[in-house]
N, C-alpha and C positions, 0 to 999 in steps of 0.2 A: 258373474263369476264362472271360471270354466265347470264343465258339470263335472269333471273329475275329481274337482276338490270336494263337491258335495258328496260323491260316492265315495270319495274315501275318510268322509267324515261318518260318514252310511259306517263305513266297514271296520271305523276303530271303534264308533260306539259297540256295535256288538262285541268284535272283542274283546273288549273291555267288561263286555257283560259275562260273555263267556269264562273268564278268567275269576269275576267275584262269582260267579255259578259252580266253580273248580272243575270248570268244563277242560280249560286247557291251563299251563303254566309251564311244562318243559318246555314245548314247544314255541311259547309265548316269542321271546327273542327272533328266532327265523320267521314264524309266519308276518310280524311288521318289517321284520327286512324283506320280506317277498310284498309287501306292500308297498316300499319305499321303491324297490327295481319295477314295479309297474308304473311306475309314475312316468308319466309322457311330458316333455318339457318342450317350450314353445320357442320361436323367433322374437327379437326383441321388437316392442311396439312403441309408439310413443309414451312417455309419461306425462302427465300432466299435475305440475306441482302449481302450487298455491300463490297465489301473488300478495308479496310479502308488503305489495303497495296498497292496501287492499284497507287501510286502517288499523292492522292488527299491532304496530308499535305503539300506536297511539290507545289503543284498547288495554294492551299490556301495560300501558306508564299507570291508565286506570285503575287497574288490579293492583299494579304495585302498590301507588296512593292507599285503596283501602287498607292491604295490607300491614301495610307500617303504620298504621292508626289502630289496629287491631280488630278490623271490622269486620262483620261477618262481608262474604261475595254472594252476592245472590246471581247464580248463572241460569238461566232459563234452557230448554234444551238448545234454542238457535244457535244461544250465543256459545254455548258450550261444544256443539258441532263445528261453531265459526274457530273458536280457541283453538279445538284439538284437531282441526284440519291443517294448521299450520306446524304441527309436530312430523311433518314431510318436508319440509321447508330444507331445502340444500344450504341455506344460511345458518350457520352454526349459533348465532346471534339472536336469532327469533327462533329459533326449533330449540337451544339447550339454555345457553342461559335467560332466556326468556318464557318462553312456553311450559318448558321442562320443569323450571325452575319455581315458578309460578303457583304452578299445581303442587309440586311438593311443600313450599313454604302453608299452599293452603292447607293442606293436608295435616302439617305438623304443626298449626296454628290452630287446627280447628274450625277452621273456615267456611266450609260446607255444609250443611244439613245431610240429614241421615238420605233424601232422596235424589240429593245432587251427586251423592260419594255412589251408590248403587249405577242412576247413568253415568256417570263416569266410567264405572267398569263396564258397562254395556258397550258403550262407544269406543271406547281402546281392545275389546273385545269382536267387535265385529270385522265379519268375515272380510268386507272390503277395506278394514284398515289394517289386517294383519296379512292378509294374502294376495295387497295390488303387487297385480307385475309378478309374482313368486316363481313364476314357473317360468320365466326369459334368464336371459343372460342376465351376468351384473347387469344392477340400473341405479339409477337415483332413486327408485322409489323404496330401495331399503333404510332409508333414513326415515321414510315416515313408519314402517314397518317395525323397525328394531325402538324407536323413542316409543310407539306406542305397549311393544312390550315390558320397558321398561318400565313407564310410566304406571303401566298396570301392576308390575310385581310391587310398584310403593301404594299405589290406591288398594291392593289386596291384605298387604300388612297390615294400612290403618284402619282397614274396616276390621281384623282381626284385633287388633288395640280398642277399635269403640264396639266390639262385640256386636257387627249387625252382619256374621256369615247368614243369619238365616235368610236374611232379603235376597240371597245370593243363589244362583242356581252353579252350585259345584262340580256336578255333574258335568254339564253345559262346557265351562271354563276346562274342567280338565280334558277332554275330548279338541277343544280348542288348541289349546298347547300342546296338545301332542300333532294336530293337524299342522301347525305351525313347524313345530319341530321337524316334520317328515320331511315339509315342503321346503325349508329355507336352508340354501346352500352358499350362500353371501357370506364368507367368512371373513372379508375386508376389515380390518381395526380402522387403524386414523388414514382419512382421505384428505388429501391437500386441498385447500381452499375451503372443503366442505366437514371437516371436521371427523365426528367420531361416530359411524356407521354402525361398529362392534354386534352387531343382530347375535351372537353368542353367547357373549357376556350379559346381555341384556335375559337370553332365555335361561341361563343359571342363576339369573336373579327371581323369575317367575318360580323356576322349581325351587328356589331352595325357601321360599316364600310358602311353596304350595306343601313343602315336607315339614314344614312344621306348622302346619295347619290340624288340631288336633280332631278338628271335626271332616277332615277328611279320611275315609275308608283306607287301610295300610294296601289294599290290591290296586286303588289307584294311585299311590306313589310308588309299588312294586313299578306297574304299568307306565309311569311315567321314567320312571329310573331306565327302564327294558327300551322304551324309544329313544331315550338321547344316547344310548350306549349304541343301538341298531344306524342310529344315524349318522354316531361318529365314523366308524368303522368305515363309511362310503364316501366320505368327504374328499374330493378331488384337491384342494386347495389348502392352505397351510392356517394354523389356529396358532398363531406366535407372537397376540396382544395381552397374556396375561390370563386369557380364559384358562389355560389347563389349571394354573393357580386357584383360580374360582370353583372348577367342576372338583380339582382333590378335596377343598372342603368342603363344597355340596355330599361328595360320596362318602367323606368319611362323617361328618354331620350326621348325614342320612343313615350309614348303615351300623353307628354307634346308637340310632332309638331299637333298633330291633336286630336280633342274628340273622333271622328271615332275609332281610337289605343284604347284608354282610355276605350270607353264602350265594344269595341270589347273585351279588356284583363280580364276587370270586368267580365264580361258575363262568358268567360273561367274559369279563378280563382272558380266561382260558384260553376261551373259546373262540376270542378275537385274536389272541398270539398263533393260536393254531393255523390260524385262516392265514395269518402274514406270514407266518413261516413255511408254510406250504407253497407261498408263491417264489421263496428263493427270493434272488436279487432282483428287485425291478426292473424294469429298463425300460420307465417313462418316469415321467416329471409328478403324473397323477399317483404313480406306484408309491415313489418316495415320499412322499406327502403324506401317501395315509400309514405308511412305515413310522416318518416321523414323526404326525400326528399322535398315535400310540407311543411311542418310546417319551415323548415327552408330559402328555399323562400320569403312566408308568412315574418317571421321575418324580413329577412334584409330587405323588401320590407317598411315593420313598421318603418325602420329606415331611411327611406331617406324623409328627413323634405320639400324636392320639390317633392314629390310627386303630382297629383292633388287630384281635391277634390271629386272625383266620384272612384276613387282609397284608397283614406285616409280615406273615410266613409265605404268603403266595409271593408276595413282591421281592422278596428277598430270596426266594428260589429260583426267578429268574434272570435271565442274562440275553440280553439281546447284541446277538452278534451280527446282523447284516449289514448296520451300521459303518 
C-alpha cells in the first residue's frame, strides 16, 4: 500500500480525535479539504483481476444449492477470501449477480454465524480491497473497490439487525470510510460490457448505514457528513447515475436525527456555493462539473418535501445563475 494512504489514515484518525476532544469543528471542513489537496496521485499500473476460470462459478452454483435448501454456509476464512476476491471481477455475472448476490441472500437468510459476518466485515474492509489502484487513473480495479463497499454497507446493517456491533471495532471502520472517501475519485455509473462500477452510490449506502447506527458517536457522523461534502466539492468528473438522489436523502435523513447535522450541512452547502461563485464562469470541462455537480445536489435536495426547515429556507434562497 502506498505509505501515503497510511499517513493519511494517521492524520484522519487524529482528527477525528481532535474534533470528539472539541479540539476543532469550525475548522473541521477545510483542514480535510487541505488533506484531500495533498493527496499525490499516481500513473496507471497494471491491475490484476481475478480469474473467473478459477472454479468460482462452480463454487457459487454450491452456495446457491445450500442456500435454497435453507442451510447454514459454513465459509472458512480461505474460502471466504477465495469468494470475496472475485467481487473485482470485471464480469458483471460473477461480481453482481453472483458474488454480490450470494452474500446478501446469505445475510437475509441468516446464513452465517456471528464469526463469519465479523470476517466478512474485516475483509471487505481491508485496506487492500478498498484502496487497490485508488490513487491512478480510472481502472478496472474500481469494480472490486466499489462491490466491496457495498457489500459492507449490507454486512454492516445485518450485524446491526443481529445486534453483534460490539464484535465490531467502529472506530476502525469509520476512519476507513472516510480514507476511502478522500481517496476515490471513479465517479463512472454503468460501464459497457462491465456493468455497474457506481464507487458513489455504493459510499452513500456505507454512510447512510453508518448514520443510523445508534451506537455510533454523533462527532463521527458529523465527521463523516464533513468528508463526503469536502470531497464532493473537488470532484473533476460528473455524478449523473442517480447518486445526488441517494446523498439528498442520506442528508436529509441525517440532519432530520439532530439540528447539530442540519446547521452543520447549511453552513457547508454555503460555503461550497461561495467557493463556485467566486470562480465566475468556468472555462474547463473540470470547472463545469463541479458547478454541475453542486447545482444538481442543490436540486434533488429541493425535492425532498421532509426536508427541515433550516435546510428548506437555505435552499430556497438560492438561485444559481452561471448555469
Amino acid at each position: 500500500m502506498d505509505e501515503q494512504i497510511g499517513e493519511l489514515q494517521r492524520q484522519l484518525g487524529s482528527l477525528n480525535q481532535e474534533l470528539k476532544q472539541g479540539v476543532v469543528f469550525q475548522s473541521l471542513g477545510p483542514r480535510l479539504g487541505q488533506l484531500m489537496d495533498g493527496i499525490h496521485r499516481h500513473r496507471r499500473t497494471p491491475v490484476t483481476l481475478p480469474d473467473d476460470q478459477d472454479g468460482i462459478t462452480e463454487y457459487l452454483s454450491e452456495l446457491r444449492d445450500d442456500l435454497n435448501q435453507n442451510h447454514s454456509l459454513y465459509l472458512p476464512l480461505q474460502d471466504m477470501d477465495f469468494l470475496l476476491s472475485h467481487l473485482a471481477s470485471p464480469d458483471p455475472e460473477i461480481r453482481y449477480n453472483g458474488v454480490n448476490f450470494t452474500i446478501y441472500d446469505a445475510l437475509q437468510q441468516n446464513a452465517l454465524g456471528v464469526d463469519e459476518q465479523v470476517a466478512l466485515i474485516h475483509f471487505l474492509s481491508r485496506d487492500a480491497t478498498l484502496f487497490a489502484h485508488i490513487l491512478e487513473p480510472t481502472n478496472a480495479a474500481v469494480f472490486g473497490r466499489a462491490s466491496s463497499a457495498s457489500v459492507l454497507a449490507v454486512a454492516l446493517h445485518f450485524a446491526a439487525e443481529n445486534k453483534i456491533q460490539s464484535r465490531l471495532n467502529y472506530q476502525q471502520l469509520v476512519i476507513q470510510v472516510a480514507t476511502y472517501i478522500c481517496l476515490e475519485t471513479d465517479t463512472r455509473g454503468f460501464v459497457n460490457q462491465q456493468g455497474w462500477a457506481h464507487a458513489y452510490a455504493a459510499i452513500i449506502d456505507l454512510l447512510m448505514v453508518l448514520s443510523e447506527t445508534d451506537d455510533l458517536p454523533r462527532a463521527d457522523k458529523l465527521f463523516l457528513l464533513l468528508t463526503l461534502i469536502e470531497r464532493l466539492k473537488r470532484l473533476t468528473t460528473p455524478l449523473i447515475y442517480g447518486e445526488n438522489d441517494r446523498m439528498a436523502t442520506y442528508f436529509v435523513t441525517l440532519t432530520n436525527r439532530h439540528a447539530l447535522y442540519e446547521v452543520t450541512l447549511v453552513k457547508a452547502l454555503k460555503q461550497w456555493r461561495q467557493t463556485v461563485a467566486r470562480r465566475r464562469r468556468p472555462d474547463n470541462l473540470a470547472g463545469w462539473n463541479q458547478f454541475f455537480n453542486r447545482k444538481r445536489l442543490a436540486d434533488a435536495l429541493r425535492l425532498r418535501q421532509d426536508a427541515g426547515p433550516r435546510l428548506k429556507k437555505y435552499l430556497n434562497s438560492t438561485i444559481d445563475f452561471l448555469g
